[in-house]
N, C-alpha and C positions, 0 to 999 in steps of 0.2 A: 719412331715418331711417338709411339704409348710412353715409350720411357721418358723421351724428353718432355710433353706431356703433363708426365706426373712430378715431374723433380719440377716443373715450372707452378703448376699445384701446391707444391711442397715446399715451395719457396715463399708463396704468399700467404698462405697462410700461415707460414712461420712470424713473418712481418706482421699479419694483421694479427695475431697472438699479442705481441711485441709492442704493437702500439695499442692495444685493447689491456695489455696489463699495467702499460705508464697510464693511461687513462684514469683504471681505476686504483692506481694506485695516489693519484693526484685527485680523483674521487672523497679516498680517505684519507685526505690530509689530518683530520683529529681525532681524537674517541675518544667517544662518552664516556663520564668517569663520572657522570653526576650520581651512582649509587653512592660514593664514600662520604653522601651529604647525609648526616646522621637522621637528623628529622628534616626533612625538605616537603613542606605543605605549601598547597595552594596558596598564594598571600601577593599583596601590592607590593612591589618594591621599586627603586630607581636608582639611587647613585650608592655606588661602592668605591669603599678606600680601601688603601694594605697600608697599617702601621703595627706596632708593636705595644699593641695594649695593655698586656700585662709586664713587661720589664725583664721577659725572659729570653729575650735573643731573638726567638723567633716572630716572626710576622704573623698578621691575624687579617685575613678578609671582614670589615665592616661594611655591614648592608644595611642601607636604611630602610624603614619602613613606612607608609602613606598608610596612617592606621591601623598597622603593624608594629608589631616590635623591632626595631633596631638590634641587630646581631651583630656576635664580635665571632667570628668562625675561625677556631685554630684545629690546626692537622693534630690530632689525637690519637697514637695506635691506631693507624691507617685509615681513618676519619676526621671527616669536616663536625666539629661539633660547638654548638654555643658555647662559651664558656664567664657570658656575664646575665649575672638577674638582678642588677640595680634597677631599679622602677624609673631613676632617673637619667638611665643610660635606655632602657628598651624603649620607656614614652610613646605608648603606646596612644594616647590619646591625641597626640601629634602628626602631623601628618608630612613629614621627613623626606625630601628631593633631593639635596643636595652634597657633600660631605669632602672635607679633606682635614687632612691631619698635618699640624708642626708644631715645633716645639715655641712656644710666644713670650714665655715667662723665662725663659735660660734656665730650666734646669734639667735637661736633658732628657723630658719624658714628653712627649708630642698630643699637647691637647687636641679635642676634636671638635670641627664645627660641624654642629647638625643645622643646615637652612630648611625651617619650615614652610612651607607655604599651602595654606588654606583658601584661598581665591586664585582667580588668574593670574590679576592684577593690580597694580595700587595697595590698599590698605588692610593687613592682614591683623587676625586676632591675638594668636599665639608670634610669641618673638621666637628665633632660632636660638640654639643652646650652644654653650660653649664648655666641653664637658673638660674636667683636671680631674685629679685622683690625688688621695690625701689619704695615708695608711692604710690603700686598698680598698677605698671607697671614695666613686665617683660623684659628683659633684658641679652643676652648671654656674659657673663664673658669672653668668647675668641677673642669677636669681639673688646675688649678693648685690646689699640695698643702694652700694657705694655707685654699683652701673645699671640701674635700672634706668638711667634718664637717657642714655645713649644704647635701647633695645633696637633690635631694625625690627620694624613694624611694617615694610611695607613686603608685598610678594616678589620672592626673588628664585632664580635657579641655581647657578651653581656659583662655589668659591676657590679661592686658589692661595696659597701663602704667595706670601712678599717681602723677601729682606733686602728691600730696599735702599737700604745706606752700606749695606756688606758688612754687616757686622754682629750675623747671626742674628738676629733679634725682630723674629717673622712679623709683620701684620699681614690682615685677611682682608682679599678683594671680595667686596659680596657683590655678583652682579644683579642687583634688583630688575623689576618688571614694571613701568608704569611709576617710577620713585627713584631717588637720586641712590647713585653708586655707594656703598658705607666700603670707609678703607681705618678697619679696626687696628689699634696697638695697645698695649699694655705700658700707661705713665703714671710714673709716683704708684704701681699697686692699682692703676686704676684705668677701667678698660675707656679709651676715649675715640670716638669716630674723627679720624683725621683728612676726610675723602676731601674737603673743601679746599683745607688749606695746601693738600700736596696734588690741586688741579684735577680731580677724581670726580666731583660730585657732579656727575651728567643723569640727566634723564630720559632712559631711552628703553627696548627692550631686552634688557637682559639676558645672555642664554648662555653662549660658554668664556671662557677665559682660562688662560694659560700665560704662563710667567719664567722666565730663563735668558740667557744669552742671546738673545735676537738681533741685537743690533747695538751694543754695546758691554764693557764689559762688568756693570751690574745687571740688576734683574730688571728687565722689561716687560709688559705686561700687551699683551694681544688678548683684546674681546671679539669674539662673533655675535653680534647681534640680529634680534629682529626688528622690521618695521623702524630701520635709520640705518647709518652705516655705522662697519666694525671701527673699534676701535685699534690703534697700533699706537703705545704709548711707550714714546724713551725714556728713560731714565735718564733724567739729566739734575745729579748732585742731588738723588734722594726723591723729587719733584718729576713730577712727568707731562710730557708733550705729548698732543696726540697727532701723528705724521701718516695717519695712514693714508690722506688723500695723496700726498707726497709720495707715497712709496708704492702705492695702487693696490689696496690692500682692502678699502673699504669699501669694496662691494655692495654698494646701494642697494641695489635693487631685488639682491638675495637677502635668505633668512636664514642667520647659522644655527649650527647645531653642535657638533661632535669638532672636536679641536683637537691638534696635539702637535709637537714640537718633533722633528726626525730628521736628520743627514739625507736627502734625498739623495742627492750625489759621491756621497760617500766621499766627502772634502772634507771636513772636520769641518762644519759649522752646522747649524741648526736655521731648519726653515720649517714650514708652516701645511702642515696640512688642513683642511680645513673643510668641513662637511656640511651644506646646507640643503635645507628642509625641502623636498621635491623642487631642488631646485639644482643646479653645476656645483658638482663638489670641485674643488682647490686644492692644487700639489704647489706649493707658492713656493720657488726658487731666489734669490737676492742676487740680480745681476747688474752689476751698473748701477747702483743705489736705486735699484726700482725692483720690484717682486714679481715674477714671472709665473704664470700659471700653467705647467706644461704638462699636466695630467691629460691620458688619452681619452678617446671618446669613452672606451668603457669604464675607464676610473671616472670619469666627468657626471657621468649618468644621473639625471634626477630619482633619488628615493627619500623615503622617510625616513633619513638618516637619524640615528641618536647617537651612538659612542663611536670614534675612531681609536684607534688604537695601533701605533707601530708598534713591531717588536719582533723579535728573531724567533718563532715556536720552532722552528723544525731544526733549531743549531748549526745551519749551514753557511751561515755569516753572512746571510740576505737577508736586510728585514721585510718582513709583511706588515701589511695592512689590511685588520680586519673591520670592516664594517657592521656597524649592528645597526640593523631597520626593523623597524617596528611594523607588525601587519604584512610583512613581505619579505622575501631570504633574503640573510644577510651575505656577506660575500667576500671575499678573500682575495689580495694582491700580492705579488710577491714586486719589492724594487729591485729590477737589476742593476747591473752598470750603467752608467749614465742617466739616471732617473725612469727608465724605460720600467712602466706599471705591467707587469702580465698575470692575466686573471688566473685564479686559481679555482676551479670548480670544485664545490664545496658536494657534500652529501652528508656528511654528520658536521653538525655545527648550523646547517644550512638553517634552521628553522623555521618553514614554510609558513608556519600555523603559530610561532613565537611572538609575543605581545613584548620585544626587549626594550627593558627603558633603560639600561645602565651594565656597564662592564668595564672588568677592572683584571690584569695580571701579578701571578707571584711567583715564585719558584716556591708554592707553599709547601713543598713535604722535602723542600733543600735537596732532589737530586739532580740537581742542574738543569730541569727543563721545567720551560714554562709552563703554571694552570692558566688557564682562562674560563673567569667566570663570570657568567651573563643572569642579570636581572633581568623580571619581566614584571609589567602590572599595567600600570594605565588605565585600561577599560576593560580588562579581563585578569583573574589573580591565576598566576599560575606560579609552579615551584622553580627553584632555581637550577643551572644548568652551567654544568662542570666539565671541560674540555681539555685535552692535551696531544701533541702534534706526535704524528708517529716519527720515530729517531732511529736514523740508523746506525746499528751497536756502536763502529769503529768513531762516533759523532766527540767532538770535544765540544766545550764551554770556557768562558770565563767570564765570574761576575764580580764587580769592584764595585765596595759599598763605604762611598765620602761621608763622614762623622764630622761635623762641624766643633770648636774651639768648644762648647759647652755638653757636646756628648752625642746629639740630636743626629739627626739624619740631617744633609744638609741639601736638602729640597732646593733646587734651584739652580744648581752645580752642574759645572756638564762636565762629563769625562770621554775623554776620546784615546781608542784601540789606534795605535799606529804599527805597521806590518809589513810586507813586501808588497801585500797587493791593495791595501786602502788606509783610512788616514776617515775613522769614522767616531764622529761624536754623538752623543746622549746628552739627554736632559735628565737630572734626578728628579723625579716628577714632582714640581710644587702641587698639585692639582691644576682644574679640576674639568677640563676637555670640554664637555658636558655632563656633570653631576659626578662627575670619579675621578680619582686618582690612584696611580699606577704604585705598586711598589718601588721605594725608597732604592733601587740598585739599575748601575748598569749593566745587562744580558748580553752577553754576547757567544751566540755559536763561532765555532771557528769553522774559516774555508779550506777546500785540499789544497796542499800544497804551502799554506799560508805558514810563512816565520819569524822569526827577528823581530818579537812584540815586546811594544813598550806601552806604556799606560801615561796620559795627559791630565792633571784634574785641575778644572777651574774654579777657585774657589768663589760664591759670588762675590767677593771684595776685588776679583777681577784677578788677583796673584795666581801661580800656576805652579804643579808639583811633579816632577814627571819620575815615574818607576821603572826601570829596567829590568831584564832577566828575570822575567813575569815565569811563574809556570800555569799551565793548564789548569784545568777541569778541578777549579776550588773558588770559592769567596773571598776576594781579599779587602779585608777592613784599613782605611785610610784614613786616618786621623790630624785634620786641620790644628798646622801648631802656630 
């Protein structure tokens, strides 16, 4: 009777070992890496891009700054370090929310829009910048005399490109606050607000917007707004409709925030996540021409949501969904099969006591796995905050990066992994969720077992390209002919 007993003792507490060490090993889903941030000080910040600001292949985290300087952060000899001191790139005097990067001029290098805003609402003093670079010295596009008549002077949050007619040649959605919509293009050399004429110029409150294959096959643009409902605007011949009552998308009575574009189901289409402010965040599915919201009670949950973000950190060809809330922990999903949300208990990354106003992903040091990096500011300055998923060894990847006809990253493109076990597409992130945008590639972990991959890319002019006898664990550049 002692002996059986003890082997029954010895049984359970082998089981509670067993489920105390998946615990916490799901505990620590990331770690901290924010040491290899070379100078990381207290400071206001909010939205972050990933482009390629110096022309050297690699990607750079841009951080804006609210009375701070504007960083361009590239991996350095296993450091994050500034590596611009244009006065007219850091603009400090400025007070910097917003940001995404495309290439608007066709020549293959990805200007950046800074949206500033100095009020809440309505009428701001300083206009946003529009920075280019000319033999290595930057340069804002609106302080040239030719566009000063077309500055956005009113308060706005975030931006997002739009190549709207498919043929390369981005304009920028600004969503303003309080002042009509500006939808920038570059005509004859000269920067001209087209919001009016291609059905854009609403006035409502501005917050996030995103832009991609949504529901046709050029670029469509979804806004989440506050205080009116969101916007869901087709693409139809360049021009846009706004359908989101039709498709049940525009949510009255909520106030968004954090936006992004993800395969929920893992079909090869793109729907809609969608995050609002202490109010039912949105997992918006397309079934039967109408948008389904089939996020669980815990994904649904009211916080002070600011950036959503899908993406595969841990390489196992599930993506996650990380939440960043400001004032309260942020929190972590992982989507299984069939859209089924299951929470991820966070412990690093969690940040309790984190003021985050903005986050953005890269593969910045190129070994196949994702950073994530979080902004914080708001109403308290604190330093920034560098994360990466633990991987384990046997983990593969693959990441496929769309080059658009004039060189450019082709922001808006969606590329979709087809395999034995899913059939899952991306957005190339035009921006800008709320206040970010993601690095210019598609991530992909791979699953056990998973084989026979081929690669899908849609170019936004709606054409498609598809690659066979893909190999693993490399980057592979696609170049739109």
């Amino acid at each position: 009777m002692f002996i059986k007993k003890i082997n029954y003792l010895y049984k359970f507490l082998t089981i509670f070992f067993v489920i105390s060490s998946i615990n916490n090993s799901r505990a620590e889903f990331f770690i901290d890496i924010s040491n290899i941030i070379k100078i990381n000080e207290n400071r206001l910040s909010y939205g972050v891009s990933v482009t390629d600001i110096n022309s050297d292949g690699d990607n750079e985290f841009i951080v804006t700054g609210f009375g701070y300087p504007n960083l361009a952060l590239s991996y350095i000899d296993g450091k994050l370090k500034n590596i611009i001191q244009d006065e007219i790139f850091l603009d400090r005097s400025r007070k910097t929310i917003g940001v995404a990067a495309c290439d608007i001029d066709k020549d293959g290098f990805e200007e950046i829009y800074f949206l500033n805003t100095d009020t809440y609402s309505g009428t701001k003093k300083y206009s946003d910048r529009l920075i280019d670079k000319s033999n290595n010295n930057y340069f804002d596009l609106f302080e040239l005399k030719k566009n000063i008549e077309n500055l956005n002077l009113t308060a706005g949050r975030s931006v997002v490109c739009v190549d709207r007619k498919g043929d390369g040649e981005y304009g920028i959605y600004v969503a303003n606050y309080g002042g009509p919509t500006r939808f920038y293009e570059i005509k004859n050399n000269k920067i001209i607000d087209e919001a009016k004429n291609l059905n854009l110029d609403k006035v409502t409150g501005g917050r996030a917007v995103v832009s991609g294959h949504i529901l046709t096959d050029r670029a469509d643009i979804f806004a989440a707004n506050e205080r009116g409902a969101n916007f869901l605007l087709k693409n139809n011949n360049g021009r846009f409709d706004d359908v989101a009552f039709e498709y049940r998308v525009d949510d009255v009575i909520q106030n968004g925030r954090g936006t992004a574009l993800s395969d929920i189901y893992y079909r090869g289409r793109l729907d809609i996540l969608s995050g609002n402010w202490l109010g039912y965040h949105r997992a918006y599915v397309l079934e039967k021409n109408k948008f389904k919201d089939i996020g669980n009670k815990a994904f649904d949950k009211p916080s002070r949501i600011r950036t959503i973000i899908s993406a595969d950190f841990d390489n196992d060809g599930f993506d996650e969904v990380f939440m960043n809330n400001i004032a309260e922990p942020n929190k972590l999903f992982k989507i299984n099969e069939n859209g089924k949300f299951e929470e991820i208990k966070l412990k690093t990354a969690l940040e309790i006591d984190g003021f985050g106003t903005g986050a953005a992903v890269a593969d910045i040091d190129n070994d196949g796995i994702l950073e994530l990096l979080v902004s914080h500011g708001e109403s308290k300055a604190q330093p920034l905050t560098l994360y990466k998923a633990k991987i384990e060894k046997n983990s593969k990847y693959l990441r496929i990066k769309p080059i658009n006809k004039f060189g450019a990253p082709a922001r808006g493109a969606t590329v979709t992994l087809i395999s034995n076990q899913r059939k899952h597409s991306k957005t190339i992130d035009a921006g800008s969720g709320y206040l970010c945008q993601m690095e210019p590639v598609a991530h992909y972990g791979i699953r056990k077992n998973e084989k026979n991959f081929r690669v899908e890319v849609k170019w936004t002019n709606g054409k498609k390209v598809l690659l066979d006898k893909i190999k693993l664990n490399q980057t592979v550049t696609i170049k739109q002919k």
